[in-house]
C-alpha positions in Angstrom: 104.0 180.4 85.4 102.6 183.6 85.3 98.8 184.6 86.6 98.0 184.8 83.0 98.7 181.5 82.4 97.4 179.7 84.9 95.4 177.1 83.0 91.6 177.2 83.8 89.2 175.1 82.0 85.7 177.1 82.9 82.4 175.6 81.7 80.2 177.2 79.3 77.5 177.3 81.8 80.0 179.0 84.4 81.5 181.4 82.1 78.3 182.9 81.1 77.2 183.4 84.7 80.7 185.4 85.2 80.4 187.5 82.4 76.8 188.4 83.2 77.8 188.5 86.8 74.9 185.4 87.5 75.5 183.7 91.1 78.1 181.4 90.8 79.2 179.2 93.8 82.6 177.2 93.8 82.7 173.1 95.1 85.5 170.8 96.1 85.9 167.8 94.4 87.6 166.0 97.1 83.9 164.6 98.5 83.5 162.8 95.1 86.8 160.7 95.4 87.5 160.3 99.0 84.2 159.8 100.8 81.6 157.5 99.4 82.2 154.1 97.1 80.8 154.4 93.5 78.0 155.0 92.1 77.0 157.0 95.6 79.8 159.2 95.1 78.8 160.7 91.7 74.8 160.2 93.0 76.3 162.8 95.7 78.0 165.0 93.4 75.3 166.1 91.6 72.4 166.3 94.5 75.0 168.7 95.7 75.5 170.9 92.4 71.5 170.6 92.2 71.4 172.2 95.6 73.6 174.9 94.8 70.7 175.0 91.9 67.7 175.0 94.1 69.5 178.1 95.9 69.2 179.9 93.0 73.0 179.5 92.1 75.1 177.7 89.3 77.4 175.2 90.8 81.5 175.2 89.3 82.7 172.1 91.0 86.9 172.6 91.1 88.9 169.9 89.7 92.8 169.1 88.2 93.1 166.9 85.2 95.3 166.7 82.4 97.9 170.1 84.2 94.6 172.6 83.7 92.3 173.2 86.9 88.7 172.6 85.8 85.8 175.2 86.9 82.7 173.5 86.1 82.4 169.7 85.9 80.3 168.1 83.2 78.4 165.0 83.5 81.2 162.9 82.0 83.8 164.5 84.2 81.7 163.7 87.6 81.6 159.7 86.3 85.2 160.1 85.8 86.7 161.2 89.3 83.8 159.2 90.7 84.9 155.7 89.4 88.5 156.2 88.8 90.5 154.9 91.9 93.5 156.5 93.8 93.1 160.1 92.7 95.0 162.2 95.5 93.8 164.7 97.3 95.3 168.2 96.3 95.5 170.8 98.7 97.1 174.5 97.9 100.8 173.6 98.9 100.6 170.6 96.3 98.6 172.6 93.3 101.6 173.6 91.5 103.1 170.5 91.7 99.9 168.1 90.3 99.6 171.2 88.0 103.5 170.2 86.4 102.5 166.5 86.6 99.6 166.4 84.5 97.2 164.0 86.6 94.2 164.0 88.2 93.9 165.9 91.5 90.6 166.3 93.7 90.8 169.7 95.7 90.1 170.1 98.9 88.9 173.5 100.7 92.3 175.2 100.7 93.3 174.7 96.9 89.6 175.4 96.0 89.4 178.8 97.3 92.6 179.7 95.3 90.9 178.1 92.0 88.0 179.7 92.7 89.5 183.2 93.2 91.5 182.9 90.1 88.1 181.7 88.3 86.5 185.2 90.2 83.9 183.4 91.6 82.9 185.0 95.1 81.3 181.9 96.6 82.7 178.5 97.5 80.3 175.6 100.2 81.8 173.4 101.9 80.5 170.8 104.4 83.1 171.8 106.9 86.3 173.4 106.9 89.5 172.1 108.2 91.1 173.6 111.3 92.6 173.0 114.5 93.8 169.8 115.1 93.5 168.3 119.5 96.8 168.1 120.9 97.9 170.9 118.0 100.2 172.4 120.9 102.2 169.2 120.8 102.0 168.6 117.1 101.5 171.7 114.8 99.1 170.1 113.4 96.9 172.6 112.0 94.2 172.4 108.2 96.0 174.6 105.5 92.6 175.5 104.9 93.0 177.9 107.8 96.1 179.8 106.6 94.3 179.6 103.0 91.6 181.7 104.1 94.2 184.8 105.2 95.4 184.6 102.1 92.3 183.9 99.2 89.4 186.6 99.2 86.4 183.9 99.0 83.0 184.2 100.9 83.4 180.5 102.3 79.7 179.0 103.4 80.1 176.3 105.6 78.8 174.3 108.6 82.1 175.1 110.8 84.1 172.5 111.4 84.3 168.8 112.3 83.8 168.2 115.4 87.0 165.7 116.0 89.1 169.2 115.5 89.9 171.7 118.4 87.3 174.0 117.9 88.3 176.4 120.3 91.3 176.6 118.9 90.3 177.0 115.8 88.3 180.2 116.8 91.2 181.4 118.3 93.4 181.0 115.0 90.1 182.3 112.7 90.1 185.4 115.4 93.7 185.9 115.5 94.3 186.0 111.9 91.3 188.8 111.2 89.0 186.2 109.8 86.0 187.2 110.0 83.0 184.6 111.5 79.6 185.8 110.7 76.9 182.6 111.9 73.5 182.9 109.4 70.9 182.7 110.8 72.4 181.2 114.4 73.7 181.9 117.2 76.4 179.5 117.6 79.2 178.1 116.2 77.9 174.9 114.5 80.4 171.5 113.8 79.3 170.4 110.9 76.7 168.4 111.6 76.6 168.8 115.0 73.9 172.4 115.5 76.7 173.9 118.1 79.9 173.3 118.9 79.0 174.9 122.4 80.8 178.3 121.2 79.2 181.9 120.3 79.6 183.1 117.2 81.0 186.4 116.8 78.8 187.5 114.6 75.2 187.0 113.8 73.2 187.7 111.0 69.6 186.8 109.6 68.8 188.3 106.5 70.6 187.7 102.9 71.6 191.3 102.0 73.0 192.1 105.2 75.2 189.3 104.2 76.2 190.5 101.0 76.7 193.4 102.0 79.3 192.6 104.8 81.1 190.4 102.3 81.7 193.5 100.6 82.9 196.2 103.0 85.1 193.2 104.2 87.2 193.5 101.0 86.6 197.7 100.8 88.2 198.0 104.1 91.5 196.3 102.1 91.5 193.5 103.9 93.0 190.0 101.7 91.3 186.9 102.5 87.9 185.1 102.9 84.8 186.0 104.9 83.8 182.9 107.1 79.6 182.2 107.1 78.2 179.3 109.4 74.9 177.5 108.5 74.0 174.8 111.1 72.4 171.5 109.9 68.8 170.7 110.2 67.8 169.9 113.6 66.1 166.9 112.1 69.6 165.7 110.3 71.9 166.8 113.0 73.6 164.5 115.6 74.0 165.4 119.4 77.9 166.7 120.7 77.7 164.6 123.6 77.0 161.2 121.9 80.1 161.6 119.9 82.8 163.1 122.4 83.7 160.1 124.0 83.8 158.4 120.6 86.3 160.9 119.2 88.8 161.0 122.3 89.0 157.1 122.5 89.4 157.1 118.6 92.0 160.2 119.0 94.3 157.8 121.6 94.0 155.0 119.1 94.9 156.7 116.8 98.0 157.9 118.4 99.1 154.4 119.8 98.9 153.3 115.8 101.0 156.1 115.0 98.3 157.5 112.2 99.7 161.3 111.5 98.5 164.1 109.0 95.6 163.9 106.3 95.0 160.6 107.7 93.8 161.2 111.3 90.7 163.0 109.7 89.7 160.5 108.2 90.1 157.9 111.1 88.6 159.5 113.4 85.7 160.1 110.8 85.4 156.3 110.5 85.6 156.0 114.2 82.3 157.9 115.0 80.7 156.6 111.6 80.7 152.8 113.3 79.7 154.0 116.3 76.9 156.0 115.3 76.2 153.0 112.7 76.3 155.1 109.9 74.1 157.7 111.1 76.8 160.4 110.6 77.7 159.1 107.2 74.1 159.9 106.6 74.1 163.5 108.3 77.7 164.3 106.8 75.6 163.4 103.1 72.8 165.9 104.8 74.9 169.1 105.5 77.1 169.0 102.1 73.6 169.5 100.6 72.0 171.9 103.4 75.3 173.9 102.9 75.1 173.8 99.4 71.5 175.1 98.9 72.2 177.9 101.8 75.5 179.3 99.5 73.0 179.3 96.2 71.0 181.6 98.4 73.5 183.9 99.6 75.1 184.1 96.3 71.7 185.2 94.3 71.3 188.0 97.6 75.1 188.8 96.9 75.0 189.1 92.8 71.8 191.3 93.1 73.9 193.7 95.5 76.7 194.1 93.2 74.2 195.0 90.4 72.6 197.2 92.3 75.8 199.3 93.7 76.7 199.3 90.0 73.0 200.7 88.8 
């Protein structure tokens, strides 16, 4: 299958924002079928497209269905991956192959990026990328979204990464790989919805434009994948590093003495810190995926008007 015919199904809405180069910024479908039960699933899906909305953006929310990648979701189509059980997560090494199948597929960051590249939509917002993995020295275990991002020239918006993951490491890959980490509007690292992750950000910068203009001498200089932006959560959502740590690393050596591997440490360890928190990071994790959202809707208008402004 050729570039050509890769088969993209782009809403109305989103292709007229591309043609007229409008603010467009790209969403993951995997929070709307493996996070919360129906109906709060779909209920989240769309206060996160009207986020994008309130930034001043259009949201394209990336799906698979039917062998055709979908840019855009309509109403119908959020009720549908919402309330339809068992649809796998689809990351970039499986798109092909759920592509050839003809199913339902929910992308995740990695397999995102590429749809939204092919799409040409600059922007994607995500709660938190993938990265890093503790103990990665022992078992490779390391997010494709990370090699993605070498690879897929996207302007990702995110509030770093989860806080279960090796974030050192994962600064170390990020910086090792040319990957550039530019923190809006902070000084630090942030981990998801934790304000710091107790490491500088390389980069710091406070005002929209400066943004979009970075974005853009990133890919002048020749260089291939995605430019990294960091927006911590509220202080008012966030949750405190230190409450969580010792929940992660007793959750991390349970889950090695039950042999959980892969995609599906994330997610334990996730529950692990929802219980103990009791539900208050389910509630800040619902808090940044919005924050994140309406932050990308603003960086996206300050980076459309730049473009039409270098083109007069």
């Amino acid at each position: 299958m050729s570039r050509n015919e890769i088969p993209l199904v782009v809403t109305e809405e989103v292709a007229d924002a591309l043609r007229t180069g409008a603010p467009v910024v790209a969403l993951e479908s995997n929070v709307i079928t493996h996070g919360l039960a129906y109906p709060d699933n779909a209920a989240t899906a769309r206060r996160v497209e009207a986020a994008v909305r309130a930034g001043g953006a259009i949201p394209a929310t990336i799906a698979v269905a039917g062998g055709r990648i979908l840019v855009g979701l309509t109403d119908d189509d959020i009720e549908r991956f919402a309330s339809t059980p068992g649809i796998p997560k689809v990351s970039s090494r499986d798109l092909s192959v759920v592509l050839s199948r003809g199913g339902l597929g929910a992308t995740t960051v990695a397999s995102s990026v590429v749809a939204a590249e092919l799409a040409g939509i600059t922007f994607f917002a995500s709660a938190g990328i993938g990265g890093v993995h503790r103990d990665a020295q022992r078992t490779m275990d390391i997010s494709s979204d990370l090699v993605q991002f070498t690879r897929s020239k996207t302007a990702v918006v995110c509030a770093g990464a989860k806080r279960i993951l090796d974030l050192k490491l994962t600064m170390e890959f990020l910086e090792t790989h040319c990957v550039p980490v530019v923190s809006y509007r902070s000084d630090d690292f942030p981990a998801f919805y934790c304000v710091t992750s107790g490491l500088r950000s390389p980069h710091r910068l406070d005002d929209a434009a400066d943004v979009a203009r970075a974005v853009e001498a990133h890919w002048a200089l020749g260089n291939p994948g995605s430019f990294l932006i960091t927006t911590p959560p509220q202080e008012q959502d966030a949750i405190d590093s230190a409450e969580i740590e010792g929940v992660i690393a007793e959750a991390s050596a349970a889950a090695e003495r039950d042999g959980v591997q892969g995609n599906a440490i994330t997610k334990y360890l996730m529950r692990a810190v929802d219980r103990a928190t009791e539900g208050r990071s389910a509630q800040a994790n619902m808090a940044v995926l919005v924050n994140t959202a309406e932050v990308a809707g603003v960086l996206a208008v300050a980076h459309a008007e730049y473009r039409a402004e270098v083109a007069g």
